[in-house]
C-alpha positions as CSV (number, residue, x, y, z in Angstrom):
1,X,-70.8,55.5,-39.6
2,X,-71.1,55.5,-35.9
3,X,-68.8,57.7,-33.7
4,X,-66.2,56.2,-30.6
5,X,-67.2,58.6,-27.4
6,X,-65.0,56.2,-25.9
7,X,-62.6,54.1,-26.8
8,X,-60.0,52.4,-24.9
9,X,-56.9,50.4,-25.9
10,X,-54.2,47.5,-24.2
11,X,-55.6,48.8,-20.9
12,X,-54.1,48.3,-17.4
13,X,-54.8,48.9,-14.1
14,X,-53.0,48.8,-10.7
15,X,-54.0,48.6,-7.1
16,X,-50.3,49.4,-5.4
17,X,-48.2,46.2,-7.5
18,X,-51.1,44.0,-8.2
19,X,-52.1,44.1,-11.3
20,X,-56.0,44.3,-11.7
21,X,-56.7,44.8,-15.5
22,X,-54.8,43.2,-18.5
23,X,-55.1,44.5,-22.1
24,X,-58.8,45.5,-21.7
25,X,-60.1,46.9,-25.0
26,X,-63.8,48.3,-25.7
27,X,-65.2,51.0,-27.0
28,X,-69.0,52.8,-26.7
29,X,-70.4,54.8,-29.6
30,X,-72.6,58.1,-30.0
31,X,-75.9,57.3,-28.4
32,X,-75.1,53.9,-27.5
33,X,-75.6,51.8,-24.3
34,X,-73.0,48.9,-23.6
35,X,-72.7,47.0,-21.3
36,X,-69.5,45.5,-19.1
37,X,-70.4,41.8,-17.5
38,X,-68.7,39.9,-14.9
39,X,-68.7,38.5,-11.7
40,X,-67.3,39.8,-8.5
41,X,-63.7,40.8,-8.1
42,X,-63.7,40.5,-12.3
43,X,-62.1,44.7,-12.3
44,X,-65.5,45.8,-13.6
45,X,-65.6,49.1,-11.2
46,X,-61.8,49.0,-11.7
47,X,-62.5,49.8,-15.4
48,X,-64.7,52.6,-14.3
49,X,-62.4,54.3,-12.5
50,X,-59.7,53.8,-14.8
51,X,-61.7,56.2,-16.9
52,X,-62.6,58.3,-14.5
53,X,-58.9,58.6,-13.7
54,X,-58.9,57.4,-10.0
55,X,-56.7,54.4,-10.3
56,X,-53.2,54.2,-11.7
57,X,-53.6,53.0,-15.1
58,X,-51.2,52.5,-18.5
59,X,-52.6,52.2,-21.9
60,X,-54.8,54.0,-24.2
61,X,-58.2,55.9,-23.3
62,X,-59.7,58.2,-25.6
63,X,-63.1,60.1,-25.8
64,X,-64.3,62.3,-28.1
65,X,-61.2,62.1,-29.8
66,X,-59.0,62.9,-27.3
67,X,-56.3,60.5,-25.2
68,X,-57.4,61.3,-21.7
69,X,-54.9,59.2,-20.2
70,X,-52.7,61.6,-18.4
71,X,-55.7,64.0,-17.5
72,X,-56.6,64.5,-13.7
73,X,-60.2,63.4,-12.9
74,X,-62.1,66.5,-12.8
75,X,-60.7,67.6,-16.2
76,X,-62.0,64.2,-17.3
77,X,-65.4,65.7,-15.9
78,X,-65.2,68.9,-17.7
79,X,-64.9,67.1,-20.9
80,X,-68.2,65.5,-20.4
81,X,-67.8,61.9,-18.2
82,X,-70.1,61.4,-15.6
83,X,-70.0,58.4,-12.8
84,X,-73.0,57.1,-10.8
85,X,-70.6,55.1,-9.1
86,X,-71.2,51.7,-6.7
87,X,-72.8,51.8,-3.4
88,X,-74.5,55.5,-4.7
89,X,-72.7,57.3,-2.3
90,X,-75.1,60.0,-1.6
91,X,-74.6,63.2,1.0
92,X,-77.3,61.1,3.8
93,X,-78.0,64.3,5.5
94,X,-78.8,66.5,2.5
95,X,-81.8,66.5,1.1
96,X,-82.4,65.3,-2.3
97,X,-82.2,68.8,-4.3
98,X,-78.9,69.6,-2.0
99,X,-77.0,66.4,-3.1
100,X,-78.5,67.4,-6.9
101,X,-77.0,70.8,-6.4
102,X,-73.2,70.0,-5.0
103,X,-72.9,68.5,-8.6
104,X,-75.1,71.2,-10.7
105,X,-77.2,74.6,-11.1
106,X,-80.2,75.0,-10.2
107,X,-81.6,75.7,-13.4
108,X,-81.1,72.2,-14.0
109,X,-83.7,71.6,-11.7
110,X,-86.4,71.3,-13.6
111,X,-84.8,69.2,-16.6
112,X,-83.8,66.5,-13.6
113,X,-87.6,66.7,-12.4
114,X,-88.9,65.6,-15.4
115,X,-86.9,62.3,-16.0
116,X,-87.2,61.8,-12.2
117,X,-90.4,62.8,-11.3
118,X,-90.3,61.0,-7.8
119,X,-87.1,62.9,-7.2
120,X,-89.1,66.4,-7.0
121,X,-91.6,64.9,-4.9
122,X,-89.0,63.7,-2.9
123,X,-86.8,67.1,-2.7
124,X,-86.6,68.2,0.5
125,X,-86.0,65.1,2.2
126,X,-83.3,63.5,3.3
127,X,-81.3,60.8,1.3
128,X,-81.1,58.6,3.7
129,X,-84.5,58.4,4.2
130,X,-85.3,57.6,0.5
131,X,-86.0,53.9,-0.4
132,X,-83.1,52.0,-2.4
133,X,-84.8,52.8,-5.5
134,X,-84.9,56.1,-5.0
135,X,-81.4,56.6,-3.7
136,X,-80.4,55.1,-6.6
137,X,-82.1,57.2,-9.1
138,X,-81.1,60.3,-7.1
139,X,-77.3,59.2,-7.9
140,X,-78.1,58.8,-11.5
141,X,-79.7,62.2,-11.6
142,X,-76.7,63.4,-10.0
143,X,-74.6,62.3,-12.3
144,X,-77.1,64.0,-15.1
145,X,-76.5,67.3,-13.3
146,X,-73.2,67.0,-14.9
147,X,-74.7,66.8,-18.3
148,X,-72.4,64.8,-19.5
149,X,-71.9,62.8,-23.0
150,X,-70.6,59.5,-21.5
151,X,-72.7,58.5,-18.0
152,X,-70.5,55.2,-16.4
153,X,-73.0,53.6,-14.3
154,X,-71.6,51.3,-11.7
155,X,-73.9,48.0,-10.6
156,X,-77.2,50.5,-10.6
157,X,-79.4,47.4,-9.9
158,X,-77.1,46.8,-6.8
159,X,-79.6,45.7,-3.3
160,X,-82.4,46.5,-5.6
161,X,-85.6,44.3,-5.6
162,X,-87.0,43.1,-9.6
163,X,-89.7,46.0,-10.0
164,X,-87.5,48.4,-8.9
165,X,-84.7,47.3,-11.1
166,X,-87.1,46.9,-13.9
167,X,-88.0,50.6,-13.3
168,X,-84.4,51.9,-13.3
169,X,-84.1,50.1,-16.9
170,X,-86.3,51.7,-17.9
171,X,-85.2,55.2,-16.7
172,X,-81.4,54.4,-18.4
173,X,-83.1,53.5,-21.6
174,X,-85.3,56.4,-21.7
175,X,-82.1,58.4,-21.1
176,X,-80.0,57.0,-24.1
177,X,-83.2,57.2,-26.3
178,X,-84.5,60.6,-25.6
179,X,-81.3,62.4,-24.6
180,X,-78.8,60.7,-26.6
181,X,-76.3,60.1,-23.7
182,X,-73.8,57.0,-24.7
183,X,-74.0,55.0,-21.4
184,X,-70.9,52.1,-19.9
185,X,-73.0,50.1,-18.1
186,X,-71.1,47.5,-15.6
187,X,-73.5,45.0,-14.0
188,X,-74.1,41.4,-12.7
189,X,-77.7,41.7,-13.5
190,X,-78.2,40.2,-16.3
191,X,-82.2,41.3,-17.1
192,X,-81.2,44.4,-16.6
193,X,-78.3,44.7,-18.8
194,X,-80.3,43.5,-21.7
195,X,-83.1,45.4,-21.3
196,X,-80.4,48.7,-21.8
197,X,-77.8,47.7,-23.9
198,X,-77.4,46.2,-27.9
199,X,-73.6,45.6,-27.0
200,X,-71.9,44.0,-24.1
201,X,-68.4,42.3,-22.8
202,X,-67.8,39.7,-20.5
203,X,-64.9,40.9,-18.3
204,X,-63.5,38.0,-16.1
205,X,-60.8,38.5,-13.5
206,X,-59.5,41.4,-15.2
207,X,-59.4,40.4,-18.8
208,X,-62.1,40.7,-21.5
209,X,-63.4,37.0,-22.7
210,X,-66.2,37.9,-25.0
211,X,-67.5,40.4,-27.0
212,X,-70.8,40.4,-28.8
213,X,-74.2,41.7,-29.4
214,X,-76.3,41.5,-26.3
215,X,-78.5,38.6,-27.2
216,X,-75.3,36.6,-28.3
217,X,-74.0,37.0,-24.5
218,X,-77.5,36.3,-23.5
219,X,-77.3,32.6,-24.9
220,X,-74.7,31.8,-22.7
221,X,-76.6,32.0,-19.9
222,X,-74.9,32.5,-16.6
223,X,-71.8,31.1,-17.3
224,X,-69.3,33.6,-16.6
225,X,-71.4,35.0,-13.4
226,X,-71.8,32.6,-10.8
């Protein structure tokens, strides 16, 4: 029987008064990818940081079986939950192994290297300089510096042309697969999303309208993202 690394319950989450998720429920097992679906202004990165602890929230969110609901965001780190979140937010005048080390050790190096192989030909220069692709896996690795046992990945196809995004499926899959990381995946991309994940929902200005496997969401076309 599967495991919940996360599950959260009657979820909801403020920006001052308004009111930008109502009774979200989900839940991610061991080892597995899901992904969150929506389009924009739905509360998708709303629900990240609600587990991430950066917005006020009420409600239930438990990992590992803990309720992590009153903890303060870098305990929630401690515990193992890792963001890459939207927009990548890199260091732009670090170099690439300097923005990999404000989040990890260096003996972590290596392990990073070989999952982003780019990235270490790529080390000593400057983020900003990278491509969108490789800023974007540079903020994933990041994140992986963390070694954490739930990586929240916010709109990683985001500005990204198809072969890239095709690429950075690829890289996610290979690091639920080989690594066993569970991964909450919010995106509008749909190709990418079910390349990754087996589960998603459909999360629609802030409440969750459907729930299934992935090629079940995948019949309904585009729908709920226009």
């Amino acid at each position: 029987m599967p495991r919940n690394v996360l599950r959260v319950e009657n979820l909801f989450a403020y920006y001052g008064k308004a009111e930008v998720l109502r009774s979200v429920n989900l839940y991610v097992d061991e080892g597995e990818a899901v992904a969150v679906l929506g389009p924009n202004g739905a509360g998708k990165t709303t629900l990240l940081n609600s587990i991430c602890g950066l917005v006020r929230c009420k409600g239930s969110i438990n990992f590992n079986g803990y309720d992590i609901s009153r903890l303060k965001p870098h305990d929630r780190i401690r515990l193992g939950i890792a963001i890459s979140p939207e927009g990548r937010r890199l260091f732009p005048n670090l170099s690439v192994e300097d923005n990999l080390l404000l989040a990890g050790k260096k003996e972590k190096l290596d392990f990073i290297y070989d999952i982003f192989p780019r990235l270490r030909e790529r080390s000593d220069q400057l983020a900003k300089t990278l491509s969108g692709g490789e800023q974007q896996m540079l903020a994933i690795a990041r994140a992986l510096m963390l070694e954490p046992k739930l990586l929240l990945l916010d709109e990683p196809s985001m500005g990204l042309a198809p072969i890239v995004v095709d690429t950075i499926a690829e890289t996610i899959a290979r690091i639920k697969d080989e690594l066993g990381i569970s991964i909450l995946l919010v995106e509008q991309n749909l190709h990418l999303a079910f390349e990754v994940a087996e589960r998603g929902y459909v999360l629609v200005s802030g409440e969750i309208v459907r729930v299934g496997h992935i090629q079940e969401l995948k019949e309904i076309g585009e729908e709920y993202f226009s």
